[in-house]
C-alpha positions in Angstrom: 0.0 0.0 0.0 2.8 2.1 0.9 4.6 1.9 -2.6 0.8 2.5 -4.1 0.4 5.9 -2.7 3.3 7.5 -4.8 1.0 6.5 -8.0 -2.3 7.6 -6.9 -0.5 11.3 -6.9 1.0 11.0 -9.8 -0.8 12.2 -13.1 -2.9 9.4 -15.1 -2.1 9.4 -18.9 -2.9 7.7 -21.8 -0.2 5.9 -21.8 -0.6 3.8 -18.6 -3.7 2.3 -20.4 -4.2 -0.4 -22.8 -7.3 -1.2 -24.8 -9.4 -4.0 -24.4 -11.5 -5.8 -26.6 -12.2 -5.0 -30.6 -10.6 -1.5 -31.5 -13.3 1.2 -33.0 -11.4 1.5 -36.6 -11.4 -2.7 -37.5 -15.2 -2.6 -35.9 -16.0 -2.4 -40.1 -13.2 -4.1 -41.3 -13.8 -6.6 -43.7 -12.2 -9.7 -42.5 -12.1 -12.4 -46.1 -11.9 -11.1 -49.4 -15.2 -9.7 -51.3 -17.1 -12.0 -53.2 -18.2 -11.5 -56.7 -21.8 -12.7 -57.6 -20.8 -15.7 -59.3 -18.6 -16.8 -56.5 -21.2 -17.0 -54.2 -23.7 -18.1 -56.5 -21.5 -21.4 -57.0 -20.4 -22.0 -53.6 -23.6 -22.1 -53.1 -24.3 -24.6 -56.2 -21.4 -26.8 -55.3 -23.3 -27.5 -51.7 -26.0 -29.1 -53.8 -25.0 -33.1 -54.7 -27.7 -33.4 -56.9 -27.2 -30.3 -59.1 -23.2 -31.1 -58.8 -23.5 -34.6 -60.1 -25.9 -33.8 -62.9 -23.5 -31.0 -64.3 -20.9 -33.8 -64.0 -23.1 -36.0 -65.9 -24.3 -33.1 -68.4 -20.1 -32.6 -69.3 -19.7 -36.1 -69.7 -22.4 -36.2 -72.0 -21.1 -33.2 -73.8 -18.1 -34.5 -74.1 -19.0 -38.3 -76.1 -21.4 -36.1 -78.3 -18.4 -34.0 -79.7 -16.1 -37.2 -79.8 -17.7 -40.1 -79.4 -18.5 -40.4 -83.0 -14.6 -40.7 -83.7 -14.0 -43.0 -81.2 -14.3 -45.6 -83.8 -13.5 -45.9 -87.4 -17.9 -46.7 -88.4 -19.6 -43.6 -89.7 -23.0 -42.9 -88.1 -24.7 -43.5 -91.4 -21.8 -46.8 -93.0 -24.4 -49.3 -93.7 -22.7 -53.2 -93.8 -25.7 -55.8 -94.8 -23.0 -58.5 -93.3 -23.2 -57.0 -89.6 -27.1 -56.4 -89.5 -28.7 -56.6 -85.7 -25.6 -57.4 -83.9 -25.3 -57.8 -80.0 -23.3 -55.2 -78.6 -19.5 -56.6 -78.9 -15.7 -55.3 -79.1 -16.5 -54.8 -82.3 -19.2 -52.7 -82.0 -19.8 -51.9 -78.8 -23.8 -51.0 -78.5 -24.4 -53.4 -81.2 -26.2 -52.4 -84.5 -28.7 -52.1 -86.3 -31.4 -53.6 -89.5 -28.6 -51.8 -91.7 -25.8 -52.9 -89.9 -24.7 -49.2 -88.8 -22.6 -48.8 -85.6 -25.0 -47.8 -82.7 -22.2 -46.3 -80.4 -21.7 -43.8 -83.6 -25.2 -43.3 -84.2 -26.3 -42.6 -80.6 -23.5 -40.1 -79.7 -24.2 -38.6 -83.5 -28.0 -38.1 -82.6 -27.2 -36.8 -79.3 -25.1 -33.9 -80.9 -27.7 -32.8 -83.2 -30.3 -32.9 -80.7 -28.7 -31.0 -78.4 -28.1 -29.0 -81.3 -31.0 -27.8 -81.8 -32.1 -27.8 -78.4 -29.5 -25.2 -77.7 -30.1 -23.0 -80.8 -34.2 -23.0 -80.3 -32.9 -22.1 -76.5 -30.3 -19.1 -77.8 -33.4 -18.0 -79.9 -35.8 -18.0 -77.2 -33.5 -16.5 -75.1 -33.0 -13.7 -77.8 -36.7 -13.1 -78.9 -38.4 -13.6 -75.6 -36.0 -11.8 -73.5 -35.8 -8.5 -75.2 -39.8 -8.6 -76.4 -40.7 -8.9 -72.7 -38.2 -6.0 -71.5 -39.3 -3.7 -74.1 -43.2 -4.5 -73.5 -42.8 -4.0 -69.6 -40.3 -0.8 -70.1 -42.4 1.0 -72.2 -45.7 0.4 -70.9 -49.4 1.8 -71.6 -50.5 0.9 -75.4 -47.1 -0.5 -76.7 -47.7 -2.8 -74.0 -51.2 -3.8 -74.6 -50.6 -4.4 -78.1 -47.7 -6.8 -77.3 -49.6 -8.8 -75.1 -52.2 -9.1 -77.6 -49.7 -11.0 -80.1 -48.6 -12.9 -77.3 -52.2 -14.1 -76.8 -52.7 -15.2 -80.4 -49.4 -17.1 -80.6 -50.9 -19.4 -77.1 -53.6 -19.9 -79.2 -52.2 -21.8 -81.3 -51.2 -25.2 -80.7 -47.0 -26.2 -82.0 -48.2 -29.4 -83.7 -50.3 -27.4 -86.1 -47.5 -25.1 -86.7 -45.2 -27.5 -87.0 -47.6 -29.6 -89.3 -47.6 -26.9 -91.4 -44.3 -25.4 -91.8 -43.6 -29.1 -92.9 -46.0 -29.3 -95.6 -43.8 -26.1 -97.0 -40.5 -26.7 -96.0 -38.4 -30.2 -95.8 -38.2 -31.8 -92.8 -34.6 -30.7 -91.1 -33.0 -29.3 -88.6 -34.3 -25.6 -89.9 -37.8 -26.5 -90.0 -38.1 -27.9 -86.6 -35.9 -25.0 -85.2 -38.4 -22.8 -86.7 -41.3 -24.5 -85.4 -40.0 -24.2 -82.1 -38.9 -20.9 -82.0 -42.5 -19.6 -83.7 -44.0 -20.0 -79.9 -41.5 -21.1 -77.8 -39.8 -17.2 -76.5 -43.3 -16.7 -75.3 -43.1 -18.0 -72.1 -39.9 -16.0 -71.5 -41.3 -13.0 -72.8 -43.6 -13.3 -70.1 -41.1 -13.9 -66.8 -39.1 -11.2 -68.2 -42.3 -8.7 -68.6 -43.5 -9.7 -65.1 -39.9 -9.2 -63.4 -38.9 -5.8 -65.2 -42.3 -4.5 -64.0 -41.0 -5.1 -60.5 -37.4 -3.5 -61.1 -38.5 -0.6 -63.2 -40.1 1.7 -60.3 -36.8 0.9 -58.1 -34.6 3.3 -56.7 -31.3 2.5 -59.2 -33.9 3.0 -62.4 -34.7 5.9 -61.4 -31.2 7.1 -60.6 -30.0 5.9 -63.9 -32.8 7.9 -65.5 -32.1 10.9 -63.8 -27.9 10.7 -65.3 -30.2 10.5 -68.5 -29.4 7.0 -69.5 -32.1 5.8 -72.7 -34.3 3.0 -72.8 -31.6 1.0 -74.7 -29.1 1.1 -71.7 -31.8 0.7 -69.1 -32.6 -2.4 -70.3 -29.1 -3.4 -71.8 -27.2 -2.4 -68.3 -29.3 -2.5 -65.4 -32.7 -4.2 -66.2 -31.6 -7.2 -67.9 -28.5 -8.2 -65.8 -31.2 -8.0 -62.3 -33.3 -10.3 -64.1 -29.9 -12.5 -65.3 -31.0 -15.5 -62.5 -34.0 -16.0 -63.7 -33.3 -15.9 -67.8 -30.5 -18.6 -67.3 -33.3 -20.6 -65.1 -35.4 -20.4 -67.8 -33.2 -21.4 -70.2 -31.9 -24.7 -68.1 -35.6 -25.8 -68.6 -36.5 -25.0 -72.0 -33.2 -27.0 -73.2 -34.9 -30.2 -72.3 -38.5 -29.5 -73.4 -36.4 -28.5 -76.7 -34.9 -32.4 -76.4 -37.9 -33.5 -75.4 -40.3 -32.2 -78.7 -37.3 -32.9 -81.5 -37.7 -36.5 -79.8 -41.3 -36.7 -80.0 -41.7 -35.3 -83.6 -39.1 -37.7 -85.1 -40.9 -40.6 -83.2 -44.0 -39.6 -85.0 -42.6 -39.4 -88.7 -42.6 -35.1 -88.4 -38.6 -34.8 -87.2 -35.7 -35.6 -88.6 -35.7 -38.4 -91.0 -32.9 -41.2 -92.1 -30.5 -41.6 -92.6 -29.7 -38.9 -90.0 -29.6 -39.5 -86.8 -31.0 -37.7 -83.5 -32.2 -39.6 -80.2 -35.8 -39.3 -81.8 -34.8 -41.3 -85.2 -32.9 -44.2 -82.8 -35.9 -44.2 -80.4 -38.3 -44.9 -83.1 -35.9 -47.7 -85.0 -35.5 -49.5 -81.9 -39.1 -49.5 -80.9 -39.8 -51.1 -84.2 -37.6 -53.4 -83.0 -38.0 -53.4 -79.6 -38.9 -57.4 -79.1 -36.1 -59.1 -80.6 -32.9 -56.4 -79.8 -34.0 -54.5 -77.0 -30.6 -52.6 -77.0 -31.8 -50.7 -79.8 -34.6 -48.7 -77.9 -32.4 -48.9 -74.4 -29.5 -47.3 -75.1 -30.9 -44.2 -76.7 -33.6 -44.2 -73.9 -31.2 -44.2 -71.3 -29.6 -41.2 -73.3 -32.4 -38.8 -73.7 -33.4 -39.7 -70.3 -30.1 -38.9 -68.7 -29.7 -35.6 -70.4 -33.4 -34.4 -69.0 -33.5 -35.6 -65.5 -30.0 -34.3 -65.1 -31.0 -30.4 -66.9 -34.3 -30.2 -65.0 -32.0 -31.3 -61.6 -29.4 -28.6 -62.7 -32.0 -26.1 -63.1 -33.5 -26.9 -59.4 -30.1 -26.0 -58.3 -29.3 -23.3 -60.1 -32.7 -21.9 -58.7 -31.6 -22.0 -55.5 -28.5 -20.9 -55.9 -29.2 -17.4 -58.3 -32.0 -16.6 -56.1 -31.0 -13.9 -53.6 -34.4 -15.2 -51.2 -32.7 -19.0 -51.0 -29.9 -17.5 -49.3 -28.9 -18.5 -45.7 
């Protein structure tokens, strides 16, 4: 006590004091480095198994469409009346088929052009529907009325007709079905597109970019379409395999492609035909088309969940 008492004279200062706890100027210190949109977007898709293994699958896929048919020396169309409806061997290694053509060819060969034109009637889609339904929202009053009206009288119409008709003009092909597609297939993302710019135009950033005089052009080029970027891609991860889906059906039914091209459509319908003697023909192509639309549609769920600010934790 007695050495104490010299102290409690002395002055305090500064100096004699140490600080305790967090300091005021790292109290707003950011303590990992900033993530960009993307980066958080796939952390968050790498979390999901399911959408992680599909994209694995989708690549894999991908990958034996653009080489598989050289994997071999058989071209997807090489007839060989001496090999007709062989068992899947070393040889050829999904068997093949009434005109002796290499299946392992003629599968990966179908699944490139249908994912072909799955992608191209997507790109289209994605092309028409997304800048129809940002200029109808962005505008507004009659311009927008009048849009909706054509978008009315295109539901009305059913895509078999169309496509029954644009057949009876043009060959059957690639281009026509692409066409037929296309015709009525951007309506439904003209419609999520409308429905989300409505809810972004009367925000506080539109109106700040309208005030530093930006046009309607950048408005929707700069700062509408990149908010609604999440859902567009969604979209589009779901209209791929509808796209798959309808080339499939309309070769099935004679109104697709035709041989002796391939797509997963043609092959489904040849092994149908013969479906009770060589069962390989319809299973293999089956297991294809199936593959590539379970695993989109499982993609899409997580890409949902992952673009969507509301899913975060």
């Amino acid at each position: 006590m007695k050495n104490a008492e010299p102290l409690l004279d002395e002055e305090l200062t500064d100096d004699l004091f140490e600080i305790a706890g967090r300091r005021t100027e790292d109290s707003e210190k950011i303590q990992r480095p900033p993530l960009s949109a993307f980066k958080d977007s796939w952390i968050r898709l790498s979390k999901n198994k399911g959408a992680v293994i599909s994209l694995i699958a989708l690549i894999i896929i991908l990958f034996l469409a653009v080489f598989g048919p050289g994997m071999n020396e058989y071209k997807y169309d090489q007839t060989d009346y001496a090999a007709v409806y062989q068992p899947p061997s070393s040889e050829h290694w999904l068997g093949t088929d009434k005109f002796g053509r290499d299946q392992w060819t003629r599968i990966w060969e179908g699944t490139r052009i249908s994912l072909y034109i799955a992608v191209l009637a997507a790109f289209l889609d994605l092309l028409i529907g997304v800048l129809y339904g940002a200029i109808s929202a962005l505008i507004g009053g009659k311009v927008d009325n009048g849009m909706q009206r054509v978008i009315e009288i295109l539901v009305g119409i059913p895509n078999l007709i169309i496509i029954i008709l644009l057949i009876m003009i043009m060959k059957p092909g690639i281009m026509t079905i692409t066409i037929a597609m296309v015709i009525t297939g951007w309506v439904s993302m003209a419609r999520l597109v409308r429905a989300q710019i409505f809810k972004l135009k009367e925000q506080e950033f539109v109106l700040a970019a309208r005030s530093l005089g930006s046009n309607n052009k950048r408005l929707i080029l700069h700062h509408l379409i990149p908010n609604t970027m999440g859902l567009i891609v969604i979209n589009m991860m779901f209209t791929i395999p509808s796209a798959i889906f309808t080339e499939a059906f309309l070769s099935f039914i004679g109104l697709g492609l035709q041989e002796p091209l391939a797509s997963l459509g043609v092959l489904i319908n040849d092994g149908f035909q013969g479906m009770r003697n060589q069962f390989y023909l319809l299973l293999f192509p089956a297991i294809v088309i199936v593959a590539i639309m379970v695993s989109f549609n499982i993609l899409a769920d997580g890409l949902r969940d992952a673009l969507d600010p509301k899913m975060r934790k």
